[in-house]
N, C-alpha and C positions, 0 to 999 in steps of 0.2 A: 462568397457573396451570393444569397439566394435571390434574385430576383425576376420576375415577370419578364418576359418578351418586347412588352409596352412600356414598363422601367428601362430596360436597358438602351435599347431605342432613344427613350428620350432625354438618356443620360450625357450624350453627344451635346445635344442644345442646352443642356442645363445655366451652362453660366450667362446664357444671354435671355432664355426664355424657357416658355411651356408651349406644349402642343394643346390647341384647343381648338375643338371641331376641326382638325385636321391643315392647320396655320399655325405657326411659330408666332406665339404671345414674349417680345421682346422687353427686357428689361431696362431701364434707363441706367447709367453709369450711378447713380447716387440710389437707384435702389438697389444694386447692385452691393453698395458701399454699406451700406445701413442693412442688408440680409449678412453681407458675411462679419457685421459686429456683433449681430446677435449670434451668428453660428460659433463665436468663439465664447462669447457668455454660455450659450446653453446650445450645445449641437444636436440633443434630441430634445425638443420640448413637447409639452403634453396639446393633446386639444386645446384645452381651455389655454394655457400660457400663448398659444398661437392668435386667439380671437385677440388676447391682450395685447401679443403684441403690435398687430394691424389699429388697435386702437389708440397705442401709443404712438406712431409712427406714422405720422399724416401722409406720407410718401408712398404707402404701402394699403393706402386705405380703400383703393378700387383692385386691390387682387385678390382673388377668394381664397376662403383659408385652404381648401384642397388643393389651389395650386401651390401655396406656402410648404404645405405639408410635402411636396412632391417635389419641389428648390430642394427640403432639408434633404429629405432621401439621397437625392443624388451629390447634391453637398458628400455627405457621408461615405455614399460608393465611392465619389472621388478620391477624398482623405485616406479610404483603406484602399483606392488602386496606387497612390501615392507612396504609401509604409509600405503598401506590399515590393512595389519597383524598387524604394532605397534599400530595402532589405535582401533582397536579388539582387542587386549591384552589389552590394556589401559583402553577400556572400560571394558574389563573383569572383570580387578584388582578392578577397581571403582564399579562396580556389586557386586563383592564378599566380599568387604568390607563395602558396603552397606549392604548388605542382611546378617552379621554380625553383625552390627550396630542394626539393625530393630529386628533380635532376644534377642540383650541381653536389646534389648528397651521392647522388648515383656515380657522375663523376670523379669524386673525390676517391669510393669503395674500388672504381675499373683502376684508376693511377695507382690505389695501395697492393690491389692485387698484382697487377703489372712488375713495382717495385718488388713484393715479394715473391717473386715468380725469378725475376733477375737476380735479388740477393740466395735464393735456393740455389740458381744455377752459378752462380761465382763461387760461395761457401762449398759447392761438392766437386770442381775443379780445383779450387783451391787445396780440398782435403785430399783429391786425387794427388797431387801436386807434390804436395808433402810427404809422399807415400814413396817417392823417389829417392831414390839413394843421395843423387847430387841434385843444385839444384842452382842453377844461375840468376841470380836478380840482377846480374846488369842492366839488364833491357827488360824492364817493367812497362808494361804498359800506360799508355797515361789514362786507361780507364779503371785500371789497377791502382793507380796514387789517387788519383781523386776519388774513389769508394773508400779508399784506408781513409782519408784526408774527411770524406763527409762521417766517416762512422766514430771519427774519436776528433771531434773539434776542438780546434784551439782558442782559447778568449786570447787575445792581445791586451797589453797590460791598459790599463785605465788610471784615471788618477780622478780629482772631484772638482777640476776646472768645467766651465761651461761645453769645450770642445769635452773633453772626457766624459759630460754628463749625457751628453748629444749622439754620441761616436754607441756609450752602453742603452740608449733610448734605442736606435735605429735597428741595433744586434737585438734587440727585447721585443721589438717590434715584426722584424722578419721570422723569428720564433714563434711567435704567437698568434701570426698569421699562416705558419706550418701545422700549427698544430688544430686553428681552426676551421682552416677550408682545404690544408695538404694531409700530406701521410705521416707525420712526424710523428704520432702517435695512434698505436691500435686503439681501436674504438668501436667498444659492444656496448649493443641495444641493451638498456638497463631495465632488468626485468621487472616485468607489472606495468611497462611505459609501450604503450599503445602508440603510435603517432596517428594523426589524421584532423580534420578541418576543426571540430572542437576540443579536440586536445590540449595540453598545454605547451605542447612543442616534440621536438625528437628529441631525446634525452641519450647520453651515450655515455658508460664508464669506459676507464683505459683498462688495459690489459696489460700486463708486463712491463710494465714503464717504474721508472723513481715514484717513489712515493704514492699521492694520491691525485687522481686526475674526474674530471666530470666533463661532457660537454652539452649545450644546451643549444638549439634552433626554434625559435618561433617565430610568430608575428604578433606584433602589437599596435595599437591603436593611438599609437602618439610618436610624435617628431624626433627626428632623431639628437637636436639639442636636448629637449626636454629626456627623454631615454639615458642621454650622458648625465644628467644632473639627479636624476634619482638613482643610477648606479653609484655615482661616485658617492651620495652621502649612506655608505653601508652601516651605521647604526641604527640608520631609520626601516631598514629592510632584514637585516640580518640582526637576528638575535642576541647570536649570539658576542657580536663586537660588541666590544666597552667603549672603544673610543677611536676616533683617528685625528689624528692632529698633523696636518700641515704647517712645514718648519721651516718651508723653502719653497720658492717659485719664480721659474727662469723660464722667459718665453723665449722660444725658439724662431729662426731664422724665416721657417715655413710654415710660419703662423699658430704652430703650436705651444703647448705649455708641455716643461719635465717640474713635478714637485718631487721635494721629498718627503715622504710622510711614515709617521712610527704607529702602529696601528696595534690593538693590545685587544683578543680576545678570551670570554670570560668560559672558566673550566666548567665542564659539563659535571662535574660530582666532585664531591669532597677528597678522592680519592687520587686526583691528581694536580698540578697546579695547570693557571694561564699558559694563554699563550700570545707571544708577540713579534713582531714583524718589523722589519726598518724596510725600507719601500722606497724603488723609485716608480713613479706613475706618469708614464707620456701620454699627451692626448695632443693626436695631430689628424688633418683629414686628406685624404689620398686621393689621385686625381680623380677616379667615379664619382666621386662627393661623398665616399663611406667614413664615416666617424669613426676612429679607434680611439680605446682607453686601452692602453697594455700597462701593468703592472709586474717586476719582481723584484726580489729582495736583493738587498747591497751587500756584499760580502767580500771575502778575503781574493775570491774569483778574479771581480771585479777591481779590485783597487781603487775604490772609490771611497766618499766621504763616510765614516763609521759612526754606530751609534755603541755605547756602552752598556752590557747587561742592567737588567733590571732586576730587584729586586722580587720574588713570588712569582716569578713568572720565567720560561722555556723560550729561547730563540729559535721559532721555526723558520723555514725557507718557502718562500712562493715561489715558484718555477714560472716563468714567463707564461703571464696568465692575460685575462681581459675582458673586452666584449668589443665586435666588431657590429656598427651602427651600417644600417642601407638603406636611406629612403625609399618607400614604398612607392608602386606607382597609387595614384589616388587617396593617399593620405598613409598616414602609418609608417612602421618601419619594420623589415625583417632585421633580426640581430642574434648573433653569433655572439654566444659567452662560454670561455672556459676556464675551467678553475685546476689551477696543478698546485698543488705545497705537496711539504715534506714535515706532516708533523711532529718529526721525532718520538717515535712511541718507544724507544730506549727507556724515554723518563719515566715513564706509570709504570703500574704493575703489570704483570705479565696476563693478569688475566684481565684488562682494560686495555691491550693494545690491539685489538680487533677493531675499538673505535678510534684509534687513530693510523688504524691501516683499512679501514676500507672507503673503496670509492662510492659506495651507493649511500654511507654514512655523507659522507662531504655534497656529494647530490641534493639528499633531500634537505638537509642545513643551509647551504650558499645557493647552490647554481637554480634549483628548483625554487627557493626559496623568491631570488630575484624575478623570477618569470612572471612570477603569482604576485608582485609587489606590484609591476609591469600592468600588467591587468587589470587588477584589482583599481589602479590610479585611470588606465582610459576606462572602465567602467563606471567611473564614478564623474569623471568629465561629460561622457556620451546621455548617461541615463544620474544628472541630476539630482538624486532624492533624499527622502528624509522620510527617518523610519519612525514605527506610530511610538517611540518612545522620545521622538522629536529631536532624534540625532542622527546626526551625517552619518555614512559608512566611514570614511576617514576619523572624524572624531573617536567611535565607537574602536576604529582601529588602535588608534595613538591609546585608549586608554588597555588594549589589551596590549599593548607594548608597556605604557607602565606598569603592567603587573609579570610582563615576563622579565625585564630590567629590571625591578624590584629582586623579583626572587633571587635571580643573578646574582645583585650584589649581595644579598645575605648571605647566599651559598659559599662565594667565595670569599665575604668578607676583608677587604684590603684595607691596611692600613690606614692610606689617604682618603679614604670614606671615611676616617675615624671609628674603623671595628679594630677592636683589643680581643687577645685571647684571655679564657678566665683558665684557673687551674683546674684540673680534674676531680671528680671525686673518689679515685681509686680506679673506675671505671674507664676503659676509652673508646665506649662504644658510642659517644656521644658528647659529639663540640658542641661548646658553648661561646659564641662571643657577644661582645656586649659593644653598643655606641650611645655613646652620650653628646654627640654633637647636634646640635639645634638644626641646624641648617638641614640634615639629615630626616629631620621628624619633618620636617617639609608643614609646619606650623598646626602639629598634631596635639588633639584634642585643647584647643582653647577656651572652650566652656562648654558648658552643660545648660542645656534650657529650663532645669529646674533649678537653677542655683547653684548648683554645686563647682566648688571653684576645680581649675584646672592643678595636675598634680605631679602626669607622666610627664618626664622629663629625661627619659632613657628609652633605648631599644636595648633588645636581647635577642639573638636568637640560638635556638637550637638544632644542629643539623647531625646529619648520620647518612652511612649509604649501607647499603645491604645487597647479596646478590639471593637473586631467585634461579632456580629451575623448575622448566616444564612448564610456565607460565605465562601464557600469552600476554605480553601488555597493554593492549587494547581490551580484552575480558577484565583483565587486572582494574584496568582504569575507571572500567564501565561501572564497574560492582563499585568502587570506590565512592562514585563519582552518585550512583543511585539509589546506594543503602549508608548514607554517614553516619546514621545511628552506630552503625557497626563498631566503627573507630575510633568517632570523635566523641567529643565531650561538650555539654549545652554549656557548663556554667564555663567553659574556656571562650566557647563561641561569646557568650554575653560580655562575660567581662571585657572580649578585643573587640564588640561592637559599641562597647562603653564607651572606649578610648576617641571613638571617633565621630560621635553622635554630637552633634551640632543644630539638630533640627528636629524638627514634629515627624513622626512616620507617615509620610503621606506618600511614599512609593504604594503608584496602581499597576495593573496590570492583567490580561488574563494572564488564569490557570493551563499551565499547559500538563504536567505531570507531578505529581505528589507523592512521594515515597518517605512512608512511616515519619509524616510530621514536617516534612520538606516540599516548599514550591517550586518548582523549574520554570522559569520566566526568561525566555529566550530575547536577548537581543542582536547579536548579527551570526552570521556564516557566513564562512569567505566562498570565492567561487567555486573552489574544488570541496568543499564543502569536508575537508579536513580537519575546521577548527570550529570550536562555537563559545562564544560569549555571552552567557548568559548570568542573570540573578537569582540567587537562592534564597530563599525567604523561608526563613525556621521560623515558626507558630508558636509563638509562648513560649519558647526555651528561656528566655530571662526574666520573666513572673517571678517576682520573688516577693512577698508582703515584707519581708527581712531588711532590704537589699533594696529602694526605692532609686538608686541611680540603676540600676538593670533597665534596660528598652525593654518591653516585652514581647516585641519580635525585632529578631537580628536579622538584618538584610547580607550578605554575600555577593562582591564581583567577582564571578568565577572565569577563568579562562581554560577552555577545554580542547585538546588536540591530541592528534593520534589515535583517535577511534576506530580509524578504520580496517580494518583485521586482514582488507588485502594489497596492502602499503607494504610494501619491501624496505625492511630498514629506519622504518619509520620512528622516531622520538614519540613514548608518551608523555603528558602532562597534562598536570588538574592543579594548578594555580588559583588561589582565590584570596579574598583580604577583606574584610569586615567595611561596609561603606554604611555614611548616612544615608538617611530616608530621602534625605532631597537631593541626592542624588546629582553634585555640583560636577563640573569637570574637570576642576581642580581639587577633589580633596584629597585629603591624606591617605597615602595606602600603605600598608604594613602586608606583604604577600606572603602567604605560606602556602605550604602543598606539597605534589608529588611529582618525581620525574624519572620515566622508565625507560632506558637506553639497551634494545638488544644486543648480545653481546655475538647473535647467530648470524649470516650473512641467510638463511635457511629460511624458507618462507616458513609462518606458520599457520598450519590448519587447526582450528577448534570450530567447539560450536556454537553460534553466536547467540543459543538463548539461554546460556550455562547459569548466567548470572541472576536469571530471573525467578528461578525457584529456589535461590541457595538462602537466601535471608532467614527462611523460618527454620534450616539447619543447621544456624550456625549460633552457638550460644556467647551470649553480650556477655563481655567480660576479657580477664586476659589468660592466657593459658602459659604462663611463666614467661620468664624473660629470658631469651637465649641469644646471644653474640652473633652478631652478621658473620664472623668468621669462623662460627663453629656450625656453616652450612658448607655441607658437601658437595661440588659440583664432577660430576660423573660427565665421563665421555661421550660422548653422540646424543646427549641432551641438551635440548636449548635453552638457552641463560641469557639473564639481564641482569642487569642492574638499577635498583631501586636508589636514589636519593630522596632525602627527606630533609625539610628543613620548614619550622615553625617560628615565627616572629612574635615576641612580646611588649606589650607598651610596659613600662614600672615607673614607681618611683624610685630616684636614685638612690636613699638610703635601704631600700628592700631588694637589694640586687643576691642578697646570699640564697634570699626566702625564694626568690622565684623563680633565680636558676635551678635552686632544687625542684619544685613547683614542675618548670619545664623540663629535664630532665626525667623525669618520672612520666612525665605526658606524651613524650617523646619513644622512650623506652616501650610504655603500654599501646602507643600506634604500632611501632613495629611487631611486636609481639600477635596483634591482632593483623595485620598486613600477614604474619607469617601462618597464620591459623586459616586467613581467609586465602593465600596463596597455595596452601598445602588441600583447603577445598576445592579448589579450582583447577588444579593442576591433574589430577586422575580426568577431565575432558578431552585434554591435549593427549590424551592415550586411548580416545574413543574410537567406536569401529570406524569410522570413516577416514580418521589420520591416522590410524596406523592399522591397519590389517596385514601387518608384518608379525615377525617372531613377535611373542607366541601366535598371535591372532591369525594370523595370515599365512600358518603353515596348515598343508592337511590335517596334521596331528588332533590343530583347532576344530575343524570340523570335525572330522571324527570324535571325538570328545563329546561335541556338542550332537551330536546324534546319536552315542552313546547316554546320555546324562539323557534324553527325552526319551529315549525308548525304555531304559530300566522304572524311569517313572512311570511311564504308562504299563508295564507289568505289574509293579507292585501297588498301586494306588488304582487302576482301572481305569482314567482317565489320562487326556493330555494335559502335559506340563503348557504347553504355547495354544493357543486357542488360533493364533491365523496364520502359522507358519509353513511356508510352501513344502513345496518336494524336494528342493535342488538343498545340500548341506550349507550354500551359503545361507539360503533365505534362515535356516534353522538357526545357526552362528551367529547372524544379526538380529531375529526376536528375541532369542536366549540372551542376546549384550544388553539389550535394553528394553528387558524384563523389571518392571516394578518393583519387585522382592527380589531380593538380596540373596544370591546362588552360589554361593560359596566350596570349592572341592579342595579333600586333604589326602594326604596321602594315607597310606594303611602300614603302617608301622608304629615301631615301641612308642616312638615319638613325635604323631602326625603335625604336615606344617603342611601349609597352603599351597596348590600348585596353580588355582585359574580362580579366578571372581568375575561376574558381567560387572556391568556397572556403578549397578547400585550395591553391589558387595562391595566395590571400591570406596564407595561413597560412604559406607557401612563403618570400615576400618579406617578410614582416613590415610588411602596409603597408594600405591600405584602396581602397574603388574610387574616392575620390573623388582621394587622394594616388597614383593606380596609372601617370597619364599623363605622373607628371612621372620614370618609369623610363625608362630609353632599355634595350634588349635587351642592349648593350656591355657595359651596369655590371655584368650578374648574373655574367658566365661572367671566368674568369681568362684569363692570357694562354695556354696553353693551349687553352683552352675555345674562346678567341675563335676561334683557327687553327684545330680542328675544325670550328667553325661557316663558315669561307670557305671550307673547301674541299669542305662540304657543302650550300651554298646553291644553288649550280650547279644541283646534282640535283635538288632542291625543287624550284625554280623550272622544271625542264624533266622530269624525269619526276612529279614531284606531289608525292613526298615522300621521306622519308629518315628512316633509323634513325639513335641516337647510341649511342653506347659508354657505359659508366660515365663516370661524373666527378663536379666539384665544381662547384658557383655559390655566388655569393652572395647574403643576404637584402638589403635594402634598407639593413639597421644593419650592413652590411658582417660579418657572420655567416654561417661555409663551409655548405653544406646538400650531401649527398651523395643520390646517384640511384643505382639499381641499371639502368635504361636512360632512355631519351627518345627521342619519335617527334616529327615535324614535318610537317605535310602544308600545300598550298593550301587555303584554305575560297576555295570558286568561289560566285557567286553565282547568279540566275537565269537571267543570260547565259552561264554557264561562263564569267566573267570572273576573276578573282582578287580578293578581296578582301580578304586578309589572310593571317597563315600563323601559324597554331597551334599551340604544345608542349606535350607532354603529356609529365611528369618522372613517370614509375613508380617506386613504394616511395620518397621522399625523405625524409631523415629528417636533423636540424639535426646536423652532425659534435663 
């Protein structure tokens, strides 16, 4: 607040008066009343609106307008010394219940060290112990039975009476508060998770424990009832639940409730099935006044009341899980959630049970998941608003829920949705299921505002999953998400924006970013700014003079997540579904899209502007169609997995025509996914992630100082125009050098030993697949007969110019050169060690 000496002074008297000529000019109670209605109409008014108002307001008619003008001022200072104090207190409370938080975290770390300091010291007298010829256990000690007795516990039998329900509530209960504020489970800082005041909390996986474990600490801005009621309904926060159904509910003695509830989660790809839960969930409150929900599953352990397999779906186990509630002091609540199952990764494949063993997978799924729901609901209590597209944050949310729930159920397609499997075409690289259930179209396409009657009366979809290596899924997504020319197809777009068009195009909006024919039209971002919902607006993709039901622009609700490159384990997805121009809150949506699940626990480094100069090297089209499982995934590289899965409106009797239709449209994304993946994938091998073998041994540099010093012998000039002195600086101009630098070896049969980068880029290949090039394969037969009768010269005067011409990439893709040089790289003996090309201006034909 910048103000004057003589402002601030008579900021003190403001509410009652002005100083004038050195006397306090006192206000009456009623103009007091009638200044601060106008300060809530208009808190800075102009001159002129000031004269107005003294002339409106008979009460205000003997005070000059500079003292009016001098009430506002301090009015003003007041209101920002007022947000600035509640904002300081607020921080305060969040401080103090932080630095609460952190001690009883400190606490918990001293007890677990403690305990593992004592079980070190029992386990090496113990193994001492044993070590002994005899050994008497009469006289065990009783600190000896009670360590055996806590390390291998017994469940007492159970049964599904109220006492039996009550008796496994209280045991699920003291477990679950071991695990959240004791030592019952090792628990490490989950990497990439920072803790501190605007964080989203302390984040911690388990260590060595059953199955899969997460635990979560934060503070939130709301009650600790209302906290129990958006945990407990987990469809509306967790994505990935289908459903939870309460089948029983018995209140307890101590005020609390035990349900039983079957809870049935939706499988992340095609490639495995569901998963589901039979569940007992107690919610009782303890004498502090902390709210617990504990939650685990009913089993054979237990002897309690059983649920019956289910059909398409995996009985998992929840290990005594929850979230512990503690009112705040001055509003709010701190709350303690942790999540244990046991997904059974026995059932999928061998190379998808890294997502159902690890814990930073289950992290950013559930427990993170719930934080950000937390938040994101007192954010939208505290700060009220409405965004300039005239919708809540919450609405804008519910509606990218219905498009993550859509895609969900197409993906897995369940019977009781009414999806049917169709037969194959020979092929099984590619499901098809179909639904013809009305209820399902969710009252999809009922007219046409030109006439035209309604016709769809089916869904289809097509899905597929594919693994990637070397491919980051956040670069993957970006390029997806910025260049859809690449992929997609306009008269696909038109016809599934046909299905749903209901109205005149009168979606406005600014431009925010345009790529080749597409609008990006943002409408929210969550607080971690991990997701974004935005509208896509394609430009005359369905102009058709032919075709008069075609919109001539397709509008897109896109839902976008996972972008962010320094997320650990992060899920990608690019979800989108063809919407009207008016843009209702209820209309129909048919979601297709992509979804990229790492299969690495491994962080991954790329470079995040890979995606912006790839469009103009990559040619529209498809470059054959090749079978997700005729990719090879190699050792110590990182992998994902890609699902796919496209939705179609038809009519019923054309269901043969357009699953072939989809199918083909399906097979041609992949195909281009794999073309655009194999571009992409030589970045995640740039100098800055990997300066390992090769790059990162001396060998590299020396090389790389070799190959510029022979060129500056034989050509007179330098190869690198700003390359320092030290062999690194050399090795990194020489990586990402413009022209394409390519070395082979000097034999009967030369094959490739090093490329920079744009030699990578050149062949379409990586350094680790670069050896299995031979020099023959790139050039045509042309090419090759310039190269023999140019080798001569190399080999005896040191080097040689080429002419224009053509090679090819490694996916046998023409690439055209404006020239090519070729010299010896000599070594320190002036030996010859190889012989180097350098392709100027090459650009894919």
């Amino acid at each position: 607040m910048a103000m004057s000496c003589k402002d601030a002074n008579k900021a003190a008297a403001a509410a009652v008066g002005i100083m004038d000529n050195g006397k306090y000019v006192r206000y009456t109670p009623e103009q007091v009343e009638a200044l601060e209605r106008l300060y809530h109409e208009c808190p800075k008014p102009s001159s002129i609106r000031r004269q107005q108002l003294i002339r409106e307001c008979p009460i205000l008619s003997h005070i000059e307008p500079k003292q009016i003008k001098v009430w506002f001022q301090n009015r003003r200072c007041r209101e920002k010394q007022r947000k600035e104090a509640s904002r300081l207190q607020s921080v305060n409370r969040k401080l103090s219940a932080m630095n609460k938080l952190l001690m009883e975290e400190n606490d918990r770390l001293q007890k677990q060290v403690s305990q593992l300091v004592y079980e070190n010291g029992y386990f090496r007298q113990h193994t001492q112990n044993n070590a002994l010829p005899t050994k008497d256990t009469s006289c065990e000690s009783a600190v000896t039975s009670s360590q055996q007795h806590r390390l291998t516990p017994q469940h007492p039998p159970r049964d599904a009476s109220p006492a039996g329900l009550l008796s496994i509530a209280e045991e699920t209960l003291t477990e679950f508060l071991s695990k959240a504020t004791g030592t019952a489970v090792e628990w490490v800082q989950m990497p990439g998770m920072k803790p501190g005041p605007d964080s989203i909390g302390i984040v911690a996986i388990s260590h060595g424990c059953t199955g899969v474990a997460a635990r979560a600490c934060g503070l939130v801005g709301l009650e600790p009832t209302r906290v129990a009621e958006i945990l407990k309904e987990r469809p509306s926060w967790f994505r990935d639940c289908r459903a939870v159904n309460v089948l029983n509910v018995l209140p307890t003695a101590n005020g609390g409730t035990i349900e039983l509830i079957y809870m049935q989660l939706y499988a992340p790809t095609t490639l495995a099935p569901g998963r589901d839960f039979w569940l007992l969930r107690y919610t009782s409150v303890m004498d502090d006044g902390s709210l617990v929900v504990c939650e685990r599953s009913l089993g054979n352990t237990q002897n309690g009341p059983s649920m019956p397999p289910v059909p398409n779906f995996v009985r998992a186990e929840m290990l005594p899980s929850g979230y512990l509630i503690r009112p705040c002091e001055g509003g709010g609540s701190i709350i303690h959630i942790v999540d244990h199952m046991n997904l059974e990764p026995w059932s999928v494949p061998e190379v998808l049970r890294p997502l159902y063993e690890s814990s930073t997978m289950l992290a950013q799924k559930t427990t993170i998941a719930a934080l950000r729901q937390l938040r994101q609901i007192a954010q939208d209590v505290s700060q009220s608003s409405v965004t300039n597209w005239g919708r809540r944050p919450a609405a804008l949310r519910a509606l990218g829920h219905r498009l993550s729930r859509g895609f969900n159920e197409a993906l897995n397609g369940f019977s009781d949705e009414g999806w049917s499997l169709m037969g194959s075409d020979g092929m099984d690289d590619v499901t098809i299921v179909v639904n013809s259930n009305p209820e399902k179209l969710m009252g999809l396409n009922l007219s046409f505002t030109n006439g035209y009657p309604s016709v769809c009366n089916a869904v289809l979809c097509a899905k597929a999953s594919m693994l990637l290596q070397n491919v980051p899924p956040a670069i993957l997504l970006r390029f997806l998400r910025e260049h859809r020319s690449e992929w997609a197809d306009n008269n696909v777009d038109a016809y599934s924006a046909a299905a749903v068009k209901v109205g005149p195009c009168t979606f406005l909006g600014s431009q925010v970013g345009s790529f080749g024919g597409q609008v990006i039209l943002p409408l929210a971002q969550t607080i971690e700014h991990g997701e974004l919902l935005e509208v896509i607006k394609l430009e005359g993709v369905g102009h058709s003079p032919e075709d008069a039901m075609l919109p001539r622009d397709v509008f897109l609700l896109q839902l976008c997540s996972g972008i962010d490159e320094n997320a650990v384990g992060t899920c990608a997805e690019l979800i989108f579904a063809p919407i009207d121009a008016s843009f209702a809150d209820d209309a129909p949506l048919l979601p297709s899209g992509f979804r990229i699940i790492p299969l690495d626990s491994g962080k991954e480094a790329s470079s995040p502007n890979r995606t912006l100069d790839l469009a103009s090297a990559l040619e529209i089209g498809t470059a054959g169609n090749k079978a997700s499982n005729d990719i090879v995934v190699t050792s110590g590289a990182t992998r994902s997995v890609m699902t796919i899965a496209f939705e179609f409106a038809f009519e019923s009797h054309m269901q043969d025509h357009v699953a072939s239709i989809a199918r083909q449209y399906v097979r041609s994304i992949i195909s281009s996914v794999q073309r655009v993946a194999l571009a992409l994938s030589p970045s995640h091998l740039g100098l800055q992630a990997s300066l390992r073998s090769p790059l990162g041994t001396p060998e590299a540099h020396t090389l790389a100082r070799w190959i510029c010093q022979s060129y500056r012998s034989y050509m007179g000039v330098d190869l690198l125009k700003s390359a320092g002195e030290g062999s690194e600086s050399i090795l990194k101009a020489l990586w990402n050098h413009s022209d394409a630098i390519i070395c082979c070896s000097i034999k009967a049969m030369p094959v490739f030993t090093f490329a920079n980068q744009a030699g990578l880029d050149m062949l379409e290949t990586t350094l680790v697949a670069l050896q299995d090039i031979s020099l023959e394969k790139i050039f045509d037969d042309h090419g090759r007969k310039n190269l023999c009768s140019e080798f001569p010269q190399i080999m005896q005067q040191g080097f040689a110019c080429l002419q224009s011409g053509i090679c090819l990439s490694s996916m046998g893709r023409p690439v055209s050169y404006e020239r090519a040089v070729a010299w010896k790289v000599l070594n320190e003996d002036e030996n010859a060690h190889c012989i180097c090309f350098m392709f100027v201006n090459w650009s894919f034909v």
